[in-house]
C-alpha positions in Angstrom: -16.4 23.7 -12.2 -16.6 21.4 -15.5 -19.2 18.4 -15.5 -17.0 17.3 -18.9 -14.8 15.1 -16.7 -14.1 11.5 -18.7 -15.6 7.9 -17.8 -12.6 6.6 -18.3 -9.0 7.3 -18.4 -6.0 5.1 -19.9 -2.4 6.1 -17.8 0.6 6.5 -20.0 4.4 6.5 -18.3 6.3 8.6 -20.5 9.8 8.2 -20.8 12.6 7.6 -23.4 12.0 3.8 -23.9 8.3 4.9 -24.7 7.7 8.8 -25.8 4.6 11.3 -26.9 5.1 9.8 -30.4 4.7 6.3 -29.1 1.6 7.6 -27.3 0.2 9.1 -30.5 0.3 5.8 -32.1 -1.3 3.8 -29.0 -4.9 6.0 -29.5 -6.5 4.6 -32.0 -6.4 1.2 -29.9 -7.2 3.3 -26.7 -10.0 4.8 -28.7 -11.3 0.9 -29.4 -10.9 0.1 -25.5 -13.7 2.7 -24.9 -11.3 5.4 -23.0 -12.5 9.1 -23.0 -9.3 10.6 -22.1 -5.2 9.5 -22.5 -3.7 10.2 -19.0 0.3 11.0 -19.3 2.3 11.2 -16.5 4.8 14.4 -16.5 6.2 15.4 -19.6 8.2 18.6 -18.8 11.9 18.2 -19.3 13.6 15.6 -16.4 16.6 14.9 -14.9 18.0 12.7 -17.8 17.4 9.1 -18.0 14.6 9.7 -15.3 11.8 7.0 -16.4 8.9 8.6 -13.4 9.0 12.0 -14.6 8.5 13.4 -11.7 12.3 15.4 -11.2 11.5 18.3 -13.9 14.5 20.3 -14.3 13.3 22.9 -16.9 9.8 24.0 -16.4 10.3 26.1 -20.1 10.2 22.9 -22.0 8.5 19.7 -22.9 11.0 16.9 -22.2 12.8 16.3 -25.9 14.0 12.5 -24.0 9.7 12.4 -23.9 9.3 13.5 -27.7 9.5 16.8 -27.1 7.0 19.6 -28.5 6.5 17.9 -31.5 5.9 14.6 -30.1 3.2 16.6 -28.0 1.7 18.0 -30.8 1.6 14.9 -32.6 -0.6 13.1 -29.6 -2.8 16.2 -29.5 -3.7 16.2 -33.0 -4.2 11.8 -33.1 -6.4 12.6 -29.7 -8.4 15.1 -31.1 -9.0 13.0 -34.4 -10.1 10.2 -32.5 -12.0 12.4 -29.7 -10.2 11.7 -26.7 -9.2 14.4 -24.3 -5.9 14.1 -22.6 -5.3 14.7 -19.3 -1.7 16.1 -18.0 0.1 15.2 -14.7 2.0 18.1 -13.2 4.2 18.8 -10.4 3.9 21.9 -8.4 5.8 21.2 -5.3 9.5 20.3 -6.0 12.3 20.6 -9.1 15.3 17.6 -9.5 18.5 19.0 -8.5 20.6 15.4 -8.2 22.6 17.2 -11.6 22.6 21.1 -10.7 24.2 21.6 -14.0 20.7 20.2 -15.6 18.4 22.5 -13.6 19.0 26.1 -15.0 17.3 27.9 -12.1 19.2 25.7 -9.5 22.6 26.5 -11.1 21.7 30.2 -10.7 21.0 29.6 -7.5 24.4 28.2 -6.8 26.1 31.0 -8.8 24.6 33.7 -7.3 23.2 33.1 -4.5 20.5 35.3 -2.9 21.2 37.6 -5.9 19.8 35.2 -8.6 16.9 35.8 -10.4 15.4 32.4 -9.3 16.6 32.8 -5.6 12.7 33.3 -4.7 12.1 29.8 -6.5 13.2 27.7 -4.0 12.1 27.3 -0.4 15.4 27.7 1.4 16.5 29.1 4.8 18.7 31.9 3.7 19.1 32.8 7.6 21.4 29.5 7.5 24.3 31.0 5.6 25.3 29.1 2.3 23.3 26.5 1.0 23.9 23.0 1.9 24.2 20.5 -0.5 24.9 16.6 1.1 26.4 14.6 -2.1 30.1 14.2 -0.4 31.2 10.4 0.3 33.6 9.3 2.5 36.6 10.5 0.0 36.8 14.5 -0.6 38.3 14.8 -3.9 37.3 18.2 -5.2 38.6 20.1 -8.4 38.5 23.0 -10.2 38.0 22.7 -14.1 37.5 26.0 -16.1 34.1 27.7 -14.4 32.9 25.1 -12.5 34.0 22.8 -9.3 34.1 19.2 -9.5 33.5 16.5 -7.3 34.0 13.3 -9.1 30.9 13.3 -11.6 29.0 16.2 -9.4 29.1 19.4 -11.1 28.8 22.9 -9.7 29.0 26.7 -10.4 31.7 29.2 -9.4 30.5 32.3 -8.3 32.0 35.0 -10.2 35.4 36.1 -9.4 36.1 33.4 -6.6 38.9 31.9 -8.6 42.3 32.2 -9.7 44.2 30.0 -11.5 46.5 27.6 -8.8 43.8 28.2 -6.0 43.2 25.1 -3.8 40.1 23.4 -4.7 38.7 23.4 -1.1 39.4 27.3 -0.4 37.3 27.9 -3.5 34.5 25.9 -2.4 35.1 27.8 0.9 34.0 31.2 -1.2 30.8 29.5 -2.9 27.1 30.1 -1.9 26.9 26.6 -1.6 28.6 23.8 0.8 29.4 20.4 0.2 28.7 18.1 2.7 28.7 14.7 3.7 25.6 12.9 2.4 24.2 11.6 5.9 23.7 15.4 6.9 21.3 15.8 4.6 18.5 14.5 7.2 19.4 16.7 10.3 21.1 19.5 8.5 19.2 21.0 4.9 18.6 24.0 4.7 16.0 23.9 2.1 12.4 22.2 1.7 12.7 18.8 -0.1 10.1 16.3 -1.3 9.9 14.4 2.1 13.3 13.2 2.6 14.8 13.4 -0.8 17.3 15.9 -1.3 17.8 15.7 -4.8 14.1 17.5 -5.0 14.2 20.5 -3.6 10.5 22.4 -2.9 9.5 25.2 -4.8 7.7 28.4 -3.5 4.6 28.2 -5.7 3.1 30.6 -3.0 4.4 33.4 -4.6 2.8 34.6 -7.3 5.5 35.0 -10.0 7.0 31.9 -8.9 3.7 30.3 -10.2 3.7 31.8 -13.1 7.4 31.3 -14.3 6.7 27.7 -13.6 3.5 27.4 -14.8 3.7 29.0 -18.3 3.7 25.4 -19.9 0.3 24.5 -18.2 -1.6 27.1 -19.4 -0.2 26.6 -22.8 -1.7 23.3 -22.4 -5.1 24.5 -21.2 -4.8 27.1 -24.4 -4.5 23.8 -26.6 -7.2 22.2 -25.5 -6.4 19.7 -22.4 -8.9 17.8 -20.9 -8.0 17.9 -17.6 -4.7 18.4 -14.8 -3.9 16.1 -12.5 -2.0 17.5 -9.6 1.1 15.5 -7.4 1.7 15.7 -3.5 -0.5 19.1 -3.1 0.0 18.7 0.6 3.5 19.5 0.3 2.9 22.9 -0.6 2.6 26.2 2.1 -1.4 27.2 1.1 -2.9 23.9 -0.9 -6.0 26.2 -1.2 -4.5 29.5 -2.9 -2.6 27.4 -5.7 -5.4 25.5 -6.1 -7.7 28.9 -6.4 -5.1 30.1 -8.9 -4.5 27.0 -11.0 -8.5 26.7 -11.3 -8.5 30.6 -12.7 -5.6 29.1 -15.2 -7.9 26.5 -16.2 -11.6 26.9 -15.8 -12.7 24.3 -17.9 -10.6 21.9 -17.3 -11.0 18.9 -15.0 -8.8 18.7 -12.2 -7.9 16.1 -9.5 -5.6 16.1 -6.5 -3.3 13.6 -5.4 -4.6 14.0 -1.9 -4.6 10.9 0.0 -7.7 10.8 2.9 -7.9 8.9 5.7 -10.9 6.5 6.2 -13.6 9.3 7.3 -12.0 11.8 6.2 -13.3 14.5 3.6 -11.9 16.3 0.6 -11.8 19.8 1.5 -15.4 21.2 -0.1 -13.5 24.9 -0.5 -10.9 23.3 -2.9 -12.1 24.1 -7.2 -11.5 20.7 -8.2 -13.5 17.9 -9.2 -11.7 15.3 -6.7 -9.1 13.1 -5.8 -6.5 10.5 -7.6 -8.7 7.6 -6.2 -6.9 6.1 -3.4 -10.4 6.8 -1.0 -11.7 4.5 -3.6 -9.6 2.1 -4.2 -9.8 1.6 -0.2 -13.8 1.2 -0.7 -13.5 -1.4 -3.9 -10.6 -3.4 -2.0 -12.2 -3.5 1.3 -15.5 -4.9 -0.4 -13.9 -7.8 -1.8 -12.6 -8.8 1.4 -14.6 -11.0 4.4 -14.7 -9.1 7.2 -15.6 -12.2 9.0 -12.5 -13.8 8.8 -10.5 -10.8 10.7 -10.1 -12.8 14.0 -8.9 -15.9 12.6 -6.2 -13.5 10.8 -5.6 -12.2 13.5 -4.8 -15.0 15.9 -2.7 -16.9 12.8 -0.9 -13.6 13.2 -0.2 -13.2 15.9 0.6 -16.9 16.9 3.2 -17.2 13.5 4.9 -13.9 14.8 4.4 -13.0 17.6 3.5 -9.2 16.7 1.1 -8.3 19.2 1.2 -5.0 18.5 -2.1 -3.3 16.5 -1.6 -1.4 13.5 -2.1 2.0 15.1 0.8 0.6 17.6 3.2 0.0 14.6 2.3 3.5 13.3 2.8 5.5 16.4 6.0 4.1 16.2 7.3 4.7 12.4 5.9 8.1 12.5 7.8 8.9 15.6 11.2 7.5 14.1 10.0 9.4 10.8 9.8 12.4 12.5 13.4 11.7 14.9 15.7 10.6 12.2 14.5 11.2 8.8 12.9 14.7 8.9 14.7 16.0 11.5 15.9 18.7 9.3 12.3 19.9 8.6 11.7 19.5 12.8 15.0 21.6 13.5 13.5 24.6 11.3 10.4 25.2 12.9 11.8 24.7 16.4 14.6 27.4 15.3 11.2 29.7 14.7 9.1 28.5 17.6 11.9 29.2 20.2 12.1 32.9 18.6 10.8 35.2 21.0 10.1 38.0 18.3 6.6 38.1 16.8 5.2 35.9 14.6 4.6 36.2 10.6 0.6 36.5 11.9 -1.7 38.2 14.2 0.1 39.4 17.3 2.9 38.6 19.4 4.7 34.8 19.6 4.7 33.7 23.2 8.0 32.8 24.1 8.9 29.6 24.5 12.2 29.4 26.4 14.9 31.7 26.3 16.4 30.1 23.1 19.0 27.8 25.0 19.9 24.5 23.2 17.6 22.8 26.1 14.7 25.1 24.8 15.5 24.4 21.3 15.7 21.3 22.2 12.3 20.4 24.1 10.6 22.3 21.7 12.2 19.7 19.1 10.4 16.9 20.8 7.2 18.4 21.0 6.8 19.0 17.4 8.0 15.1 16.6 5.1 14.4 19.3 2.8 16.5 17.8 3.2 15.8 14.2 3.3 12.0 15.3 0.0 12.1 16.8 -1.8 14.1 13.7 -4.7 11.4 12.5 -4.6 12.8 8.9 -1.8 14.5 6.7 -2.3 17.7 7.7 -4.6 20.3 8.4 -5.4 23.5 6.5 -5.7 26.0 9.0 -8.3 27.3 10.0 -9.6 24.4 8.2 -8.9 21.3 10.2 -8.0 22.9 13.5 -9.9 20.1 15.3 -7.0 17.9 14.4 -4.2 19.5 15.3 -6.3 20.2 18.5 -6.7 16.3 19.3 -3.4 15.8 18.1 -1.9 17.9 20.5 -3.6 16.6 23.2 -2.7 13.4 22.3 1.4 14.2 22.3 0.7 15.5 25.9 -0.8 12.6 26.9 1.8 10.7 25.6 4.5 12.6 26.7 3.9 14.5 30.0 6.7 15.7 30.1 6.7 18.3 27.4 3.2 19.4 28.1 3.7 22.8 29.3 6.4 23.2 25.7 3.0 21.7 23.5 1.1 24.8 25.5 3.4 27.4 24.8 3.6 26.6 20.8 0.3 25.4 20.4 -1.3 29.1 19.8 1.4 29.6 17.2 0.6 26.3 15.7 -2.7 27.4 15.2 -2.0 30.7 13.7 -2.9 30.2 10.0 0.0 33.6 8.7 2.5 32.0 11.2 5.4 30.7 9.0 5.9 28.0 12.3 2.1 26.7 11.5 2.7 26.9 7.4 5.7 24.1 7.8 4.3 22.2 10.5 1.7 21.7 8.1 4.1 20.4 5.8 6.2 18.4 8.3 2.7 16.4 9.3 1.8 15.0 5.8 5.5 14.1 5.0 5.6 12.3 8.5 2.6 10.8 7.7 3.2 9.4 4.4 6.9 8.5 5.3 5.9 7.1 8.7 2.8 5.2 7.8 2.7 4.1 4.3 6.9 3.6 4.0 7.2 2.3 7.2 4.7 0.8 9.3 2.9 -0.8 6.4 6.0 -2.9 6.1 6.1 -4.2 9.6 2.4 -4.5 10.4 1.6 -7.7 8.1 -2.1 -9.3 9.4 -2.9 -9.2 5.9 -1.4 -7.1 3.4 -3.7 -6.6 0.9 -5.0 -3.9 3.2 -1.5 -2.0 3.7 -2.1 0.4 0.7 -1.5 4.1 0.5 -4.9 5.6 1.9 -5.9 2.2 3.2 -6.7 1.3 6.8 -5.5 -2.0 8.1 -7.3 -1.9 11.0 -10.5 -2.0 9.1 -10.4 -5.8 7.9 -13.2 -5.7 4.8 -15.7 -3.3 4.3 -19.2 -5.4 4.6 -21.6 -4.5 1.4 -24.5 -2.3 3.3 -21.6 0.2 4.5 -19.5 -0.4 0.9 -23.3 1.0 -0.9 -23.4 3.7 1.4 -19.9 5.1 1.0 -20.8 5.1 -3.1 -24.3 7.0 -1.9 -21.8 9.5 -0.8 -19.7 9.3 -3.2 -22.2 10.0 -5.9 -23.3 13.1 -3.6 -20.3 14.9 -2.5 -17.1 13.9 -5.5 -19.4 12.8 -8.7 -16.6 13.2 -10.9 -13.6 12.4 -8.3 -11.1 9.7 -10.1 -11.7 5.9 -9.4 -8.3 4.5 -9.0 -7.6 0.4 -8.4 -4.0 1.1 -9.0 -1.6 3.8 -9.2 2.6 4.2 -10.1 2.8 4.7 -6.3 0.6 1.7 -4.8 2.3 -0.8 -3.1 1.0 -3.5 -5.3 -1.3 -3.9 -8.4 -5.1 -4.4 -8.2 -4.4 -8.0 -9.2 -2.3 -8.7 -6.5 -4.5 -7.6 -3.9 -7.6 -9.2 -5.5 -6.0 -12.8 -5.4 -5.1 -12.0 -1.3 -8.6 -10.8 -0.7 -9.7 -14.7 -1.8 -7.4 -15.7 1.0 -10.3 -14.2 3.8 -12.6 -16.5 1.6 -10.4 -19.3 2.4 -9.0 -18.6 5.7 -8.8 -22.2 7.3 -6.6 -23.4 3.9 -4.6 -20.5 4.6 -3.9 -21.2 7.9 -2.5 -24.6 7.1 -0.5 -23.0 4.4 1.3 -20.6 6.6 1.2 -22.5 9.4 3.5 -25.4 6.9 5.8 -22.7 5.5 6.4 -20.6 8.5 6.6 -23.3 11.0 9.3 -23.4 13.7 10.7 -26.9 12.2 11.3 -25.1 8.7 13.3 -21.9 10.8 15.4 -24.0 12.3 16.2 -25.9 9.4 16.8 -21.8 7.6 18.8 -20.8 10.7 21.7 -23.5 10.5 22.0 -22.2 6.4 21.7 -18.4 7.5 22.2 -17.5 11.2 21.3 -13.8 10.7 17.7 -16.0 9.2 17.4 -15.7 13.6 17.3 -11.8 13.8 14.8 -11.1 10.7 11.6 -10.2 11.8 8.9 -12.9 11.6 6.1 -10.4 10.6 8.5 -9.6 7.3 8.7 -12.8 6.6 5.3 -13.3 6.8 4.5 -9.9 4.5 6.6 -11.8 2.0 5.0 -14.9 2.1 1.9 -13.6 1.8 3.2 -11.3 -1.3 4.6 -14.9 -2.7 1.2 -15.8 -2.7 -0.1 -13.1 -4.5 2.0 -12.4 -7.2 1.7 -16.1 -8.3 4.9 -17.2 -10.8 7.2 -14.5 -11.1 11.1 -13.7 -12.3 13.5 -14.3 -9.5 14.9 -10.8 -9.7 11.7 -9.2 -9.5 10.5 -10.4 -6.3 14.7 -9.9 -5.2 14.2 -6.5 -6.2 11.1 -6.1 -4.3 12.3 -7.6 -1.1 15.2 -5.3 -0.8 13.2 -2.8 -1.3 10.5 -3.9 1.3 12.9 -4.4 4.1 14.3 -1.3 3.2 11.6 0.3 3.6 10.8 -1.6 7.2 13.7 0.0 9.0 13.8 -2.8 11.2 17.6 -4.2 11.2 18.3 -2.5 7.8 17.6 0.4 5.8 18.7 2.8 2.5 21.0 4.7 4.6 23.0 1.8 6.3 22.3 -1.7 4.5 22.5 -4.9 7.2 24.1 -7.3 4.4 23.7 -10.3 6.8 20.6 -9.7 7.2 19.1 -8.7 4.5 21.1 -12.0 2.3 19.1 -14.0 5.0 16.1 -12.3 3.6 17.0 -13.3 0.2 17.1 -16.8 0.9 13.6 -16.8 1.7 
């Protein structure tokens, strides 16, 4: 692997408001900073107006909303002037399909369905019948204009010959390869892989060798023109992490390449994998931690508890959102696997799949639970069978423990679990990091708020500081094992800047001037006083209002609307009393009057 990996990097969000050209014209200035390499986030062509990037529609094309080809070429040529590499963030696992009609390999999908030239793109369970597509509301106004059905600004493709001029809209979408449904289906009822729970990105099959190179003709275009290095999103989601890694590395041998692969706290990049590291949440765990007195955890703790009477621990709160994660959100995903666990044919591997039930809906049903057990009690994202099988062995043990009941159903599926050519084991090891990162990070770090400067994807907030002797020792071994891993303090997906959390971490300094803070905003007097202004004030939860508070604190002076923004968001994201799919106005206007 290359030893030419940069010092430094400089992150770039591409988008309309700010394109290649505008980047071209930023390196001179990023050249004075001291940065080796210019790091963009995606830059093939998005769903349109997209400012992440990270919903490509058209793998063929560099984004012309982005600059386009010649934008690109125009950075390449300022970086190479100035001798800065560039470094390219791509996105292996999933395509935007919110607009079918921008996605030319989607819309061929929908035409033609298992016919289509780009049927083998997309992960979906053909065994289902017609594809299921949840963007219906409440009011099913379907039409029929020239080749296409309509459902208000939703756009999708007739198959050939399925209509005739007076046909009713609704027996035409009856002949389709697709079905439109009702958007809350979309959690227990896809019938393809998504990007966790998004349905809008639906997952691709780089596992298949053409697949990967249809969709990765633009990379190595890119590694022809000189890149410095790739840096790859959400490998986890994918089938075999290792065999796109193995290929993308053959693609690009010289170039340095880092994983968005988030590791729990003692947890280790798999040493198999040709890259030269991680994004740098490990590390931004280790520099936050470090900054923080672990000394002061008790006294946290008992302010804590005492303002909001959360007595739960963290791993408490986890259990918990992974488990709900895994019920409600991804049942879907869960319903999949149990359709091929409670099979009785054999498996996709070595020998025959025991069975496990005759296939009843009780079967199905019990074997439903005991993967939401199961993936619930995984301690890391997933496994990488045979890599990892100590997990999923503890994990599994732990599910019976915590549910008797289904222990003889975790027996009977736990041999196909482990079965590294089983398709059951492939998506269970997909379900586990998407119930990991949904259940953990987008949950439970919203309800668990000792001190939240430690909620932070890949962070531990259990762990309260890192003291210096163990903070040297974890850069001995960082030095050893990932020399030229990324070192990240903040990234487009951390829950807040490196600024924010830097300001909290003086709070552990401080912690009796703290107390008396919180102790004077959060104080029962000041509720009441809140409750007879906004009664639903009484049913928010005192450890969100504490998050926020703390937050408050962090951010310093900010725009109303920003911090508005963010607490929507936040609470949101709690699932406690409201959420994306069913808004508590009450509440959530008593959240605002904070």
């Amino acid at each position: 692997m290359t030893t030419l990996a940069p010092r430094s990097t400089y992150r770039l969000q591409i988008r309309n408001s700010f394109t290649l050209h505008d980047a071209a014209q930023l390196v001179d200035y990023l050249d004075e900073l001291g940065v080796d390499a210019v790091y963009l986030s995606p830059i093939l062509t998005a769903t349109r107006g997209s400012d992440h990037g990270y919903d490509t529609v058209d793998v063929t094309r560099i984004d012309p909303e982005r600059g386009g080809e010649e934008g690109w070429q125009a950075l390449l040529a300022r970086a190479r002037a100035a001798g800065l590499g560039v470094v390219v963030d791509i996105v292996p696992n999933h395509l935007g399909v919110a607009d079918a009609s921008q996605n030319p390999a989607w819309w061929d999908v929908l035409k033609r369905g298992r016919d289509s030239a780009y049927a083998s793109w997309f992960d979906i369970d053909w065994s289902r019948g017609r594809i299921l597509l949840p963007v219906l509301g409440d009011d099913v106004q379907l039409s029929v204009v020239g080749e296409e059905l309509h459902y208000f600004d939703h756009r999708f493709p007739l198959a050939p010959g399925t209509a005739s001029s007076g046909d009713d809209p609704g027996d035409v979408h009856d002949r389709q390869h697709y079905e439109l449904v009702h958007w809350s289906r979309g959690d227990t009822g896809i019938n393809y892989r998504r990007f966790f729970a998004v349905t809008t990105l639906a997952g691709v099959r780089v596992e298949d060798e053409d697949v990967f190179e249809a969709t990765h003709a633009q990379v190595r275009k890119w590694v022809a023109e000189g890149v410095a290095g790739l840096r790859i999103d959400h490998p986890d989601g994918l089938v075999d992490p290792q065999q796109y890694l193995d290929r993308l590395r053959a693609a690009a041998l010289d170039s340095w390449i880092v994983v968005e692969k988030i590791l729990e706290a003692g947890e280790d990049l798999p040493r198999q994998w040709p890259v030269e590291g991680t994004t740098g949440y490990d590390a931004m765990r280790e520099v936050n931690g470090v900054f923080i007195d672990p000394g002061a955890a008790s006294e946290f703790t008992e302010l804590y508890q005492r303002l909001t009477g959360d007595l739960a621990s963290i791993a408490d709160h986890v259990e918990r959102g992974k488990r709900q994660v895994a019920s409600v959100l991804l049942r879907a995903e869960v319903r999949r696997i149990a359709a091929l666990l409670s099979s009785t044919g054999p498996s996709t591997g070595s020998g025959t799949a025991p069975s496990t039930g005759s296939g009843s809906a009780e079967s199905s049903g019990s074997v439903e639970e005991a993967l939401i057990e199961a993936a619930t009690a995984m301690e890391v994202y997933r496994s990488y069978l045979p890599a990892g099988r100590a997990h999923l062995d503890r994990a599994l043990l732990l599910a019976a423990a915590r549910a008797p009941e289904l222990t003889e159903t975790l027996a009977a599926i736990a041999p196909r679990l482990h079965d590294p050519q089983d398709e059951a084991a492939k998506r269970f090891q997909q379900l586990s990091g998407a119930v990991m990162a949904k259940g953990v990070e987008d949950t439970a770090y919203y309800r668990y708020s000792r001190f939240v400067a430690l909620n932070e994807v890949g962070g531990d907030p259990s762990q309260f500081g890192i003291s210096m002797p163990e903070f040297h020792s974890l850069q001995r071994k960082r030095q050893l094992e990932q020399p030229y891993s990324m070192t990240a303090l903040s990234t487009h997906d951390t829950k807040r800047g490196e600024d924010v959390r830097a300001r909290l971490a003086v709070l552990s300094e401080i912690p009796e001037q703290w107390s008396r803070f919180a102790e004077l905003v959060g104080s029962a007097e000041s509720a009441a006083r809140f409750v007879d202004e906004h009664p639903a004030y009484a049913s928010l939860n005192r450890a969100y209002e504490y998050l926020i508070r703390q937050v408050i604190v962090g951010v310093g002076p900010i725009q109303p609307a920003r911090i508005h923004a963010y607490l929507e968001k936040s609470i949101r994201e709690a699932w406690d009393g409201t959420s994306w799919n069913d808004p508590n106005e009450a509440l959530e206007s008593a959240a605002h009057g904070l």
